[in-house]
N, C-alpha and C positions, 0 to 999 in steps of 0.2 A: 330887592327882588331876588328872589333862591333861582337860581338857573336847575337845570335837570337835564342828565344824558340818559340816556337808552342804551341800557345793557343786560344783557341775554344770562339766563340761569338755567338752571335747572331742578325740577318739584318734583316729588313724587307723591302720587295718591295711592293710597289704600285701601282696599275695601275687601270686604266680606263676602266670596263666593256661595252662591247656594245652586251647587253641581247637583245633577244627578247620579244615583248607583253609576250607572256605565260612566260618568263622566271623572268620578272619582277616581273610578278602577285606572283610567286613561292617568290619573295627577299619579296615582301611587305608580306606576308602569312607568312613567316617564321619571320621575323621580331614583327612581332604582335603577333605570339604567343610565342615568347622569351620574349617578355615586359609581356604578362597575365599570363604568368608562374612565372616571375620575383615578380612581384604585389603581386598575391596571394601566394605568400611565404613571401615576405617582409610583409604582413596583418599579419601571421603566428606568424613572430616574435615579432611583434609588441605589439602585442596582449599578448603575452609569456610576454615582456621586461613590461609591463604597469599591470598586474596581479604579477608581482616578482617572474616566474615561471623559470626553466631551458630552455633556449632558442634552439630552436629546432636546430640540425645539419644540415650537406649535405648531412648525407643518412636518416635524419627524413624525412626532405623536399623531397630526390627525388623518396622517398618509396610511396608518394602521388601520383606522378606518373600516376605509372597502375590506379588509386584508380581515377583519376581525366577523365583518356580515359576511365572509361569504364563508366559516368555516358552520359546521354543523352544531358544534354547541354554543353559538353565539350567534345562530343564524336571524333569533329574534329581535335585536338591532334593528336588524333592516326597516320595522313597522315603526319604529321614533324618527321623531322630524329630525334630519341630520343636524342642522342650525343648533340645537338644541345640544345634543352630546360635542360640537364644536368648542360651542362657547363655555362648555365644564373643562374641555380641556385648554380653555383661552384662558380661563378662571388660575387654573393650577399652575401655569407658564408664567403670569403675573404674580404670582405668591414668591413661586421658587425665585426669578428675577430678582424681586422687592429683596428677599433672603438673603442673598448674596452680594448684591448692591449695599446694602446697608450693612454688611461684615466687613464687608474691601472700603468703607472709609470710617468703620469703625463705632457707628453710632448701633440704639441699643435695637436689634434684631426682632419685630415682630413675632420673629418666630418660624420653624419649616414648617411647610401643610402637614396636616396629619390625614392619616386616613379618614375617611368616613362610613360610620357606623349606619345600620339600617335602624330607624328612627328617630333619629337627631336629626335633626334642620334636613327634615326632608324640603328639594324646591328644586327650580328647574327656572331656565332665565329663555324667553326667546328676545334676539337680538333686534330683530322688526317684523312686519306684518303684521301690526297688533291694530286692532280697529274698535273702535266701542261705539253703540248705537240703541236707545231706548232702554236703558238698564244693561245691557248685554255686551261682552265683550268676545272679540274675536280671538280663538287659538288655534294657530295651525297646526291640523292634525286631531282635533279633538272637536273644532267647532265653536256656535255660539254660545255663552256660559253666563250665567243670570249672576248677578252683583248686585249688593244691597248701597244703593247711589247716594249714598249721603252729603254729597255737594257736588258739583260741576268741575269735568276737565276742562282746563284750560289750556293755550298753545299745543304743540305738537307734541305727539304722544313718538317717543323714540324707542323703546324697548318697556317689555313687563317680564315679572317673577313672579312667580306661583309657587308659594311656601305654604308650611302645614303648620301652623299653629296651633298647639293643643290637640285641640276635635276638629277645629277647624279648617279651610282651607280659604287665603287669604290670594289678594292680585295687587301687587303692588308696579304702578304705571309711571314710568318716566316720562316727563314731559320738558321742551325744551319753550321756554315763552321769554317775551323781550317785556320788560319793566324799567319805568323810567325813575332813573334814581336822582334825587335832591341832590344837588350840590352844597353844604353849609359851609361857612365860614366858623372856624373855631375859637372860643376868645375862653379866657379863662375861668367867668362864671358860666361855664357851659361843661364843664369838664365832672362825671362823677368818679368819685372813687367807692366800688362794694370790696367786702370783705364777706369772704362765706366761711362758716362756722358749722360745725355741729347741733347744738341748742338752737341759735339763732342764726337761722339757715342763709338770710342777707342781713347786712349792716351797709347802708351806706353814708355818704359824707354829708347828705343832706338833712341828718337826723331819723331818716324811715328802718325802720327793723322790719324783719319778716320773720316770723318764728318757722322752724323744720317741721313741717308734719309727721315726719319719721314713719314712714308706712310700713316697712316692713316692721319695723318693732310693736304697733300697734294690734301687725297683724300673727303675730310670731307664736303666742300662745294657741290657737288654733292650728296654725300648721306642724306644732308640736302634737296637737293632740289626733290631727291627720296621718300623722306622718311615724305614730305608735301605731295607731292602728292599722298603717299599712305594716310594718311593723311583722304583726300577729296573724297576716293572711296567706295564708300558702301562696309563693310565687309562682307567677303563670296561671293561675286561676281566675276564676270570670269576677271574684269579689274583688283579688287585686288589682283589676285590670282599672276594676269598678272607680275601687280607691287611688289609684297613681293618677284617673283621669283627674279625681276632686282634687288631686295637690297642684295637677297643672294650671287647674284654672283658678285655684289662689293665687299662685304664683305671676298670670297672667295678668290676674288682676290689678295686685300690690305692684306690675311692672306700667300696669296702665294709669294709672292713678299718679305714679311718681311723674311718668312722661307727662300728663293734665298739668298737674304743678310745675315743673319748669317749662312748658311751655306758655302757661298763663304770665307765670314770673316774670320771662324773657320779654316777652310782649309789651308789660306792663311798665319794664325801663329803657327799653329800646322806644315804643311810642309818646314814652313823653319830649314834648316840643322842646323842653327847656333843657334837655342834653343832648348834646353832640358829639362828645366824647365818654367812651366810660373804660375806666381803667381796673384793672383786677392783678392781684396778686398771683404769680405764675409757680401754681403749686407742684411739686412731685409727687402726686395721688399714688404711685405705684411704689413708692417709696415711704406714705404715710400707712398705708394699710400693711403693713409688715407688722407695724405695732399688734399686738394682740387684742390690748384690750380697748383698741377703738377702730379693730378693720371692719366689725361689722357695722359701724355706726358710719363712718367714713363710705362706706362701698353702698351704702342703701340712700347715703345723700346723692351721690352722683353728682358730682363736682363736676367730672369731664364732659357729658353728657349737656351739663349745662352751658357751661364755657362755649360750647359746639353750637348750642343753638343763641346764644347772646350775639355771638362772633355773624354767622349767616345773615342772623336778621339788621344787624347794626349795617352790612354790607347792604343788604337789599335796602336797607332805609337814608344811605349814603353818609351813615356813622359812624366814626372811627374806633376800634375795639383795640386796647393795649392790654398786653400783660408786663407790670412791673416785675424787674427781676427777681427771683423766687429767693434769694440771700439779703434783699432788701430787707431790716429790721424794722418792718411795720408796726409789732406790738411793743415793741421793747421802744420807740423814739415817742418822747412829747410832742405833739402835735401843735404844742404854743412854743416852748424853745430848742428845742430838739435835743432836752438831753435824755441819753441814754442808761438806762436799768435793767435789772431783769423782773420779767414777768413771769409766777412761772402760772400754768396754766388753771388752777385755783381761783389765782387770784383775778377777779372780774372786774374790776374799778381800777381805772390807773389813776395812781398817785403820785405825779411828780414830787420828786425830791430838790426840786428843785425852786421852780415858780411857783408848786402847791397847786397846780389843777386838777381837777378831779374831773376826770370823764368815764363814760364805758369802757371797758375796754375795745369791743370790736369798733365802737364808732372812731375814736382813738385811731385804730389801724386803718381803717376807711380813709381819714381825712390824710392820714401821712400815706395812704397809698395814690390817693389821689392828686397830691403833692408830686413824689414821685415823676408817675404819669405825665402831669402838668411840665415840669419840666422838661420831661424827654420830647413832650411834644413842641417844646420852645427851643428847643436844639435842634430838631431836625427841617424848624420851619415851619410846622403845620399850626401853630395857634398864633392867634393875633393879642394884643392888649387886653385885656379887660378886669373888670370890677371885682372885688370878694366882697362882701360883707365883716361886719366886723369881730364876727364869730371865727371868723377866717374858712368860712362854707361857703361854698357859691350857693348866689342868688339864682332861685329855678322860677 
């Protein structure tokens, strides 16, 4: 019998606002002054970091505050929910933090905040008092606001964002819900190894391929042919405005599409019963797209993106998610005696020189990733005994 604990997460939903003129004026308003709030505290620190001064905190910053509403060219502050410019500068405190914490022990730096620009990622976070009721969502200071409900919230709604997508203007709901997760026992036909690719976007150990849909590439002749014609349009003009919208929402789309796909993907190896473990190869993605002539084939797979959602949902389903070590020679070892070749990337059939097996090459990499995996998890304790088959795959 599978025992099961109850353990607390966190979801968020997304939906589609359909504001009114005033209500929009209110997203763009708020908006704009979460970024001029943002700005001149990041100027603050700046300024702090470049003098070698003690860099100012989250209550130096939001003690400027009052100090900022009550002068006359900034007096219009005062009409945004304070909560609201608060937590832009809660936002910026966390970056700079993260920044320098990860310098002082030396690991690879996310990076300093940068400014922000008026139209890039415009959005605006409140912290609580968020309520939602018959389609409609609560915002203070703006009111109730119509949402297009395409499934039910669930557990406690803890904070929402209101970003601007394209044309659009989107609400995306934190929610805080307790789900009761499987306990399984791990045994070694229960363990898979994938291997993701380019061409063939999953390989795994159990013989299944999944080919890449490659959507940006499919989509790529069109956005060239958009993207001349924006091109040839006087900028600033109402045709270019016309045309930069239509590249947004190619781009929006070829970005929803890829998210469909590895969301389905994830699902579809995380829900099967017959694994319990799935292991993967722990790639340097920031590292492989330097290459030229495969960063944009590499960055449209979205490797990382996936990895992110395997990893969550194996937790919420009480499944173990490993990455083998990334120096691991999963293409180059035989999978039947382990000797070692080179492969170079051409060549797609491995050929041992040795015992003479012929396999795929990714499936090949799959089952010696999953190998891998399988050990590390019999070192640290977490797998029991179990069966292979006599392909040397587990039995699903």
């Amino acid at each position: 019998m599978i025992q099961a604990m109850k353990k607390r997460i966190y979801i968020t939903y997304k939906y589609r606002l359909d504001p009114t003129k005033e209500q929009q004026n209110f997203f763009a308003q708020f908006a704009g002054s979460v970024r001029f709030v943002f700005n001149k505290s990041l100027e603050k620190i700046k300024q702090a970091v470049d003098a070698g001064l003690k860099i100012p905190t989250y209550t130096d910053l939001t003690k400027r505050l009052p100090y900022m509403k009550a002068q006359e060219e900034t007096a219009w502050l005062s009409t945004i929910h304070s909560q609201i410019l608060q937590q832009g500068i809660k936002d910026l405190s966390e970056g700079v933090d993260a920044f320098f914490s990860q310098k002082k022990q030396k690991k690879s730096s996310r990076g300093f905040p940068k400014f922000k620009k008026k139209g890039q990622r415009e959005s605006f976070r409140y912290p609580q008092s968020i309520r939602c009721k018959d389609g409609k969502v609560y915002l203070p200071k703006i009111g109730w606001v119509r949402y297009r409900d395409s499934r039910p919230i669930e557990g406690v709604i803890k904070q929402a964002a209101v970003k601007l997508i394209g044309q659009h203007w989107y609400v995306c709901i934190a929610c805080s819900i307790e789900i009761e997760v499987p306990e399984f026992h791990i045994t070694e036909d229960t363990v898979l190894g994938i291997d993701v690719g380019i061409k063939n976007y999953i390989s795994a150990s159990d013989g299944m391929k999944i080919d890449n849909p490659s959507h940006l590439k499919h989509m790529l002749e069109k956005l060239r042919h958009l993207s001349k014609s924006l091109s040839r349009k006087k900028k600033g003009s109402k045709n270019w405005f016309k045309m930069r919208a239509k590249i947004q929402r190619l781009h929006i789309r070829i970005t929803n599409c890829r998210r469909d796909f590895l969301h389905k993907q994830s699902t579809v190896l995380t829900d099967n019963q017959g694994v319990r473990a799935i292991c993967i190869e722990n790639l340097s993605i920031a590292g492989m797209v330097k290459n030229r002539k495969l960063a944009r084939a590499i960055s449209d797979a979205s490797w990382g993106t996936f990895y992110e959602f395997l990893k969550y949902k194996c937790e919420w389903r009480g499944k173990k998610f490993l990455k083998v070590d990334r120096f691991y020679p999963s293409s180059k070892l035989c999978s039947s005696c382990g000797n070692k070749q080179d492969m170079p990337l051409h060549v797609r059939v491995f050929d041992c020189t040795a015992c003479g097996m012929k396999l795929d090459r990714d499936i090949n990499a799959s089952i010696n990733i999953r190998s891998a995996g399988t050990s590390e998890l019999i070192s640290c304790g977490e797998i029991r005994a179990g069966g292979l088959n006599e392909a040397g795959i587990g039995s699903f």
